[in-house]
Structure formats: structure tokens, C-alpha cells
DOMARMAR-138479 format. One line per 4 residues: number of its first residue (from 0); their letters; for each residue y negated, x, z of C-alpha. Coordinates in Angstrom, 3 decimals. Each point is the difference from the previous one (the first is absolute). Layout:
NUM	A	Y X Z | ...
END
This chain:
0	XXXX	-21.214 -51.362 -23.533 | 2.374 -0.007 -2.863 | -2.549 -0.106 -2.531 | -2.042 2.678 1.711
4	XXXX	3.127 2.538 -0.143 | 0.428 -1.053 -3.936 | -3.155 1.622 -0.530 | 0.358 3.749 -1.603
8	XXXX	-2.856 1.437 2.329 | 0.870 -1.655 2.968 | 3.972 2.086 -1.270 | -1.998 2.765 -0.631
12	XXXX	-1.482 0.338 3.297 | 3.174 -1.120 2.030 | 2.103 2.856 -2.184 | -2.097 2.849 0.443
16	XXXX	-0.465 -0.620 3.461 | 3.778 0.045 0.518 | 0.448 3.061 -2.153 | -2.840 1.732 1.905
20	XXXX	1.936 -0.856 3.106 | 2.775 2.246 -1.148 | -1.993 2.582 -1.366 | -1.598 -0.164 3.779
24	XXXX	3.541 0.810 1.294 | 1.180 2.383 -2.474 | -2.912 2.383 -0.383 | -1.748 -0.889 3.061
28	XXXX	-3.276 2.020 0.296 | -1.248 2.237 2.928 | -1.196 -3.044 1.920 | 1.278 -0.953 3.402
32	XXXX	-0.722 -3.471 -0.070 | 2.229 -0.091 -3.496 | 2.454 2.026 1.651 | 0.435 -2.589 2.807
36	XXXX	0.385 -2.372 -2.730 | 2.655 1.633 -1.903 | 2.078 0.583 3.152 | 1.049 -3.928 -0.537
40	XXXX	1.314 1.007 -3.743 | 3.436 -1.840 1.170 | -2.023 -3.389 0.870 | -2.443 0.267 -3.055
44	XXXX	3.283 0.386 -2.084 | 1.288 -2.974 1.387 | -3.171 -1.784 -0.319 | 0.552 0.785 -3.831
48	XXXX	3.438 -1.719 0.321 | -1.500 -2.801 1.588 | -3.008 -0.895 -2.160 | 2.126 0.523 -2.970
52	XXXX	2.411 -2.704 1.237 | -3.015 -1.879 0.649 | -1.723 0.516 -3.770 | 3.404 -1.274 -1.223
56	XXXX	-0.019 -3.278 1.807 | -3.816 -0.409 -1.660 | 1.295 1.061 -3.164 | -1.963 2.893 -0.349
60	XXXX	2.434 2.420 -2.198 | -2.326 2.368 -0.564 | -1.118 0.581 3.724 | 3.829 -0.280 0.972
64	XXXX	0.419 2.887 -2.175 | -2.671 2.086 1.568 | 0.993 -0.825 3.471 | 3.207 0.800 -1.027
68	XXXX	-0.362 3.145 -1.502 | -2.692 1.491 2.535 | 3.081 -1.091 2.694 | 2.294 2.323 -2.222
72	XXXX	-1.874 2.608 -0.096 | -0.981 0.046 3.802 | 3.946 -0.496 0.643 | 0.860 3.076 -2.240
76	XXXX	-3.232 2.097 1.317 | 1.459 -0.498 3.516 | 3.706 0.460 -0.247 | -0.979 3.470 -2.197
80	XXXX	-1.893 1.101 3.215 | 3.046 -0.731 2.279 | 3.318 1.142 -0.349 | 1.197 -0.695 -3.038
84	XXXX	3.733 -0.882 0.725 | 0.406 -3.695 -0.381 | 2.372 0.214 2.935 | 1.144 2.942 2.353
88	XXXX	2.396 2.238 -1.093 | 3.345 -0.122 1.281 | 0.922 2.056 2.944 | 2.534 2.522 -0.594
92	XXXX	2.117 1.718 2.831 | -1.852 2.843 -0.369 | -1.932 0.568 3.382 | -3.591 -2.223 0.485
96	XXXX	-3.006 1.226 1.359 | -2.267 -2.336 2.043 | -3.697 0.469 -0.246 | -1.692 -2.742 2.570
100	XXXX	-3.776 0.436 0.326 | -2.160 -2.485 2.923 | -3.601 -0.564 0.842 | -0.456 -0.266 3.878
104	XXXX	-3.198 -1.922 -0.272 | 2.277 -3.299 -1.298 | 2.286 0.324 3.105 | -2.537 -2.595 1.859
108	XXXX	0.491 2.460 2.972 | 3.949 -1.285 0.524 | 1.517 2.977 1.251 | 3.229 -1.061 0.407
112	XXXX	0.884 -1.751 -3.373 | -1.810 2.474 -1.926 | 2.138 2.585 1.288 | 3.098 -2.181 -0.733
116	XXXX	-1.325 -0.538 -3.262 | -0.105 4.437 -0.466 | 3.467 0.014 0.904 | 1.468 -2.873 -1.642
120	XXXX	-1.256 1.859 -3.395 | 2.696 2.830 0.206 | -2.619 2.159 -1.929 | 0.557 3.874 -0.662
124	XXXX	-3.449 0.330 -0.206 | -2.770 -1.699 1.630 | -3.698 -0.144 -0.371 | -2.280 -1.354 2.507
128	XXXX	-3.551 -0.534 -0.573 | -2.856 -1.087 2.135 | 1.704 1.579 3.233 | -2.494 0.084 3.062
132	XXXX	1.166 2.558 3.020 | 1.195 -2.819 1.423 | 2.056 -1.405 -2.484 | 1.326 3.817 -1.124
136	XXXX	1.292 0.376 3.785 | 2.028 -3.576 -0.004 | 1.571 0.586 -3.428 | 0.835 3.957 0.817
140	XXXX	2.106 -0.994 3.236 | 1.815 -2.852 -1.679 | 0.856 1.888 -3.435 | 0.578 3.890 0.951
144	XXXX	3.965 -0.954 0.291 | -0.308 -1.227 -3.347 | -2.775 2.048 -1.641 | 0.576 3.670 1.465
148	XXXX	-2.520 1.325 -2.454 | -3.191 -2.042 0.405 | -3.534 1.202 -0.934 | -3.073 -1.879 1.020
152	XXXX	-3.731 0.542 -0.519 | -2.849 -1.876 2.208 | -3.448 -0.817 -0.664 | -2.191 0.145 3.255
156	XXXX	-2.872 -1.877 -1.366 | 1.706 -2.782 -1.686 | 3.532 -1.790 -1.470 | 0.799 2.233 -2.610
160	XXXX	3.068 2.078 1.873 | 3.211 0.200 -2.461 | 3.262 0.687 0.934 | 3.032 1.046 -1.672
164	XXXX	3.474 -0.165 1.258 | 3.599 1.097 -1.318 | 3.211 -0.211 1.268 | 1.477 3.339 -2.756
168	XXXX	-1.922 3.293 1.321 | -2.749 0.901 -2.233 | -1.063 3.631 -0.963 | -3.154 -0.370 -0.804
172	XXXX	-3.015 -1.714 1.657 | -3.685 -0.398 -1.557 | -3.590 -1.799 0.590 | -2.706 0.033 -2.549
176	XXXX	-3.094 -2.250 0.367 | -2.601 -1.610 -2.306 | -3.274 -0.521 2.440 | 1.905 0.490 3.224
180	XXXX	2.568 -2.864 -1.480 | 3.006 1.825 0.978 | 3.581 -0.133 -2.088 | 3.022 0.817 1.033
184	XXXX	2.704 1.634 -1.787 | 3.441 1.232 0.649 | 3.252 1.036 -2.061 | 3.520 -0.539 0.836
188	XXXX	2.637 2.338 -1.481 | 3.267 -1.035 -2.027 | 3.085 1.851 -1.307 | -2.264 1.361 -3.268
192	XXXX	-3.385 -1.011 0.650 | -3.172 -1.349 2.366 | -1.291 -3.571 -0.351 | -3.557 -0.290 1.262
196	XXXX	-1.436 -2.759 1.760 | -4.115 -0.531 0.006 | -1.429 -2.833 2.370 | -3.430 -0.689 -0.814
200	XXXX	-2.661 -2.322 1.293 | -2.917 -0.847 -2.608 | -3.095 -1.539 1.655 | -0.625 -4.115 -1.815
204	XXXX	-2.721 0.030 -2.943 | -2.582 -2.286 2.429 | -3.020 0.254 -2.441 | -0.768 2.233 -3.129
208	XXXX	-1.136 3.054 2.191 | 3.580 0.300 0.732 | 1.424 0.315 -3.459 | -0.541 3.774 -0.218
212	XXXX	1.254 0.510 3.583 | 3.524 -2.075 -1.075 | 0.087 1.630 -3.520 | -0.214 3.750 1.945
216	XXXX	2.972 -0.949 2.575 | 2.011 -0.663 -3.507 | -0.798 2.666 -1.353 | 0.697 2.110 2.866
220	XXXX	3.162 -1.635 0.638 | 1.111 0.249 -4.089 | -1.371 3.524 0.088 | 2.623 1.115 3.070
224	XXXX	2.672 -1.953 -1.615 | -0.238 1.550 -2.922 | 0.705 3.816 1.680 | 3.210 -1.365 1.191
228	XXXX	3.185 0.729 -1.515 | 3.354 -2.445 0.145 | -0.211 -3.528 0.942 | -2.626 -1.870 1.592
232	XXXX	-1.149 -2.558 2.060 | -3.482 -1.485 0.259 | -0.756 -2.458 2.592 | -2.314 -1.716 2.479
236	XXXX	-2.844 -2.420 0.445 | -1.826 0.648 -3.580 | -2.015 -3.428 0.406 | 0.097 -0.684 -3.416
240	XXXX	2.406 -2.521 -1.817 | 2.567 1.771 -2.484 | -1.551 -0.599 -3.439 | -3.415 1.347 1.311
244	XXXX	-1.074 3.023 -2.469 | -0.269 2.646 3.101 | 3.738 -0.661 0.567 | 1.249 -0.719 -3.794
248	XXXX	-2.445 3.541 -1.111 | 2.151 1.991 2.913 | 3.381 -1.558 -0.912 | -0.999 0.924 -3.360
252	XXXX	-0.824 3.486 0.625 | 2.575 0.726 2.271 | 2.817 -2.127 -1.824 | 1.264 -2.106 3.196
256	XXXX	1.904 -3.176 0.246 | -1.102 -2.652 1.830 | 2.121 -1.481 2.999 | -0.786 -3.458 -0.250
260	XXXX	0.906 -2.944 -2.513 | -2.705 -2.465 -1.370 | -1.469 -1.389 2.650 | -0.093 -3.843 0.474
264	XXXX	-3.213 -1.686 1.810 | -0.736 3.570 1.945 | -2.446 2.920 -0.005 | 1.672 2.637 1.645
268	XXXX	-1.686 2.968 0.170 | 2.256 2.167 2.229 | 2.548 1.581 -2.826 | 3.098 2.626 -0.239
272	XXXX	-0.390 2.211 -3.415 | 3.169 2.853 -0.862 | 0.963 1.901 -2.902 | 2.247 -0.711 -2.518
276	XXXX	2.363 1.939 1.196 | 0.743 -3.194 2.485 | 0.981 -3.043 -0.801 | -1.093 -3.449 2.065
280	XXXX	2.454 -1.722 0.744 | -1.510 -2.318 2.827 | -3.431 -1.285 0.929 | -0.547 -2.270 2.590
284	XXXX	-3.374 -0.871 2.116 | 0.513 0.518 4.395 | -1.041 -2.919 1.756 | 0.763 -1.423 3.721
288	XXXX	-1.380 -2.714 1.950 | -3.676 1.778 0.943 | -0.462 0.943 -3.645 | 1.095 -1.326 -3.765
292	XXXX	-0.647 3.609 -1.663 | 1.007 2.498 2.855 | 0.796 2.638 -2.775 | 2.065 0.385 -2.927
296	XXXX	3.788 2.280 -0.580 | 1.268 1.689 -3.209 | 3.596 0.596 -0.608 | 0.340 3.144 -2.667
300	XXXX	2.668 1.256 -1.198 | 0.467 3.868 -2.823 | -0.958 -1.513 -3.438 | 2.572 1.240 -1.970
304	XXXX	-1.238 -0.644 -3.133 | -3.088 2.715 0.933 | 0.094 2.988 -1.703 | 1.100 2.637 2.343
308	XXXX	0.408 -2.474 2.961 | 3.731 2.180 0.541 | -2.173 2.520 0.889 | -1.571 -1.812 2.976
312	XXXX	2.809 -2.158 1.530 | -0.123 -0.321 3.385 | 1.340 -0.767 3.229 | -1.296 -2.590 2.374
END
């Protein structure tokens, strides 16, 4: 084996299949199959790690540096579609804003610790996706106390309700749709300013018919952003993995932050996008006993360092 690897076609071969790997990732083409692939960027990466630890125990330097340097570039490509704070900011005094968003289809049909789980989030604002009639009716009784002003839209003929829920009144209340997809959006009011809130629900990319259907919710959903003035807040079931190009071209476009942290051995695909006019300065993933990824909760707090963010402060 060792002589085979100290061959220069057999390092030939073995390179540019590694470097096509990341290429693969990177600039992955309008393929589902690829897509599916580069969902597992974070264990390919790691793979890198791995098989460069492994060409260094063979003595292969100039595969370790390959392996090493496609792992590099994988690590940086991922963290740049993330948020980019190494670590969250630190929380000021200055009041917090919770932004909690769950998917009712991973409750496993516990009624009771899902709830629990709702409550135990202490969100401001909460978005609720996949809500059947049934599961709108249990969640209104036991959060109206909480969540005065709740706004919830069903779909007869399948999953796809969405819900929306906020415990500070909101002034304004809107649904657009992309092929009967509804979204939900609403705005809550502070001392010098209205923060809007969009809860969207993007179908999965099952095969390459569906690529135009998931590109047209995005650009439906950047499009409606985009008329909105003050902060924002974009989130939902997307059913795409952060450093896909749909969401890094409308985080691009529309200049928003991502929520979450590099993420470790995990595909999420449910996400919490804001403005720069918030900060992040917590992230954590809602789990209970029924479910290990119930939802997820943001923390935000005014980013003082955003031009004009005096001019938005707000109560909570």
C-alpha cells in the first residue's frame, strides 16, 4: 500500500478527488443528489481532518497537506456562512428580546411536554409551524394568558398551517403566499420604531423539479423582506442547511445575520435570521424527552454599534 501511495498518479488521483470534494461543497451545482451531499459539509470537513491525520501516520506529506488544506478551507467556507462571532456577545442590561420558533411535526404527538417545552422558552415571540386544527386549538387554550395576540393560519388539505404568537401587542398583521404556501408576518411596536417578524415555511428540494419551486419561495420571501423598513426577523422551516446558496444569496441580498454558531455534527435546517440592527446574544437548540430538536430560541439584544440603531430602541 505504501508504495502504491508513493506513486505521483496514484497522488494525483487521490488529490484531485479531495479537492473536487470541496469544490462539490463550495460551488455545489443545481443537482439534488449533490445538494444532499453537501448538506454533510461538517462531516466531509472532518473526514478531511481525519484522512489527513491518517496520510501523516503513512508519511504521505504531500496528501497531509491536501487533506489539510481542503479541511481549512471547508472550516472557513462554513463558519463565513454562520455567524461570524467566534463567541456570543455579551449581554448588556439593556432589555432582551426572545425569538423562539417550533415545528409541531417533531413533537411525536406529546401534548403535554411539548406544551411545557412552549412555555419553559419565555419567548416574546413565537412561531409555530406545521399546526393541524387540532394542534392550533390545544396550543390556543394553553397560551392565550401568555400570548394575548396570537395569529394562526390552517391548511385544510394538508400540514402546512403556521402560527405566530406574541406576548407585546402587535399593530400590524400580514399573509402573503408563494403557491398557496402561506407566510405569516406581524410587527410589534417600540418607543421609536416597529420590528417585523416573518415566519415562513419553504417546501424540501425532493428531486430537481423542485429547485425552481424552492428558489421562487426565496425569492418571494427576499422580495417582501426587502419592502420592509426597520429591523427584521426571518424565520421558519427553510429545509435547507445554512451555507446552502438559496439562503447565503438572500442573506446576501437582504444583509441579515445569522442566529446560529458553527454547527458541530448537525444539519439543521430550521433557522432564525435579523438585521443588524440586533445583536445575538444567545442560541440554543429546544429539546425534551419526545424530541432532541423540538425548536431553536434567539436572545437579541439593540446593536449599538449599528448606525442609527438610537433611532430604533425599543421596549420589550
Amino acid at each position: 500500500m505504501i508504495r502504491l501511495l508513493n506513486t505521483k498518479s496514484t497522488h494525483a488521483i487521490i488529490g484531485t478527488l479531495l479537492v473536487l470534494g470541496v469544490a462539490l461543497c463550495v460551488f455545489t451545482p443545481n443537482y439534488v443528489y449533490l445538494k444532499w451531499g453537501a448538506n454533510y459539509a461538517v462531516h466531509i470537513m472532518f473526514g478531511y481532518l481525519g484522512m489527513g491525520l491518517l496520510f501523516l501516520a503513512l508519511r504521505q506529506p504531500k496528501l497531509v497537506f491536501t487533506s489539510f488544506a481542503c479541511c481549512a478551507v471547508l472550516c472557513f467556507f462554513l463558519k463565513k456562512s454562520s455567524n461570524t462571532d467566534i463567541i456570543h456577545p455579551i449581554p448588556t442590561s439593556a432589555p432582551t428580546l426572545n425569538v423562539a420558533h417550533f415545528n409541531m411535526s417533531a413533537t411525536n404527538g406529546d401534548v403535554t411536554s411539548t406544551v411545557k417545552s412552549i412555555q419553559n422558552s419565555k419567548a416574546d415571540i413565537l412561531s409555530l409551524q406545521e399546526v393541524t386544527p387540532d394542534w392550533g386549538a390545544i396550543i390556543k387554550e394553553s397560551l392565550q394568558e401568555e400570548y394575548p395576540f396570537n395569529y394562526t393560519i390552517y391548511r385544510p388539505e394538508d400540514f402546512l398551517g403556521i402560527s405566530v404568537y406574541s406576548r407585546v401587542p402587535t399593530n400590524k398583521v400580514d399573509t402573503f403566499y408563494y403557491n398557496d404556501i402561506p407566510n405569516l408576518a406581524v410587527s410589534i411596536t417600540g418607543d421609536k420604531g416597529q420590528v417585523h417578524f416573518i415566519s415562513s415555511y419553504i417546501y424540501p428540494e425532493l428531486s430537481n423539479i423542485d429547485a425552481e419551486t424552492t428558489e421562487g419561495h426565496f425569492d418571494t420571501l427576499t422580495r417582501y423582506i426587502e419592502k420592509l423598513e426597520g429591523p427584521v426577523f426571518s424565520l421558519g422551516e427553510y429545509n435547507q442547511v445554512q451555507w446552502s446558496s438559496y439562503i447565503q444569496n438572500m442573506r446576501s441580498m437582504m444583509d441579515l445575520q445569522d442566529s446560529r454558531r458553527f454547527p458541530f455534527f448537525d444539519n439543521p435546517t430550521d433557522h432564525i435570521f435579523h438585521s443588524h440592527h440586533f445583536k445575538c446574544v444567545d442560541f440554543t437548540t429546544i429539546s425534551n424527552a419526545y424530541s432532541n430538536h423540538l425548536g431553536i430560541k434567539g436572545s437579541y439584544q439593540i446593536n449599538e454599534n449599528f448606525t442609527n440603531a438610537q433611532k430604533t430602541a425599543l421596549k420589550f
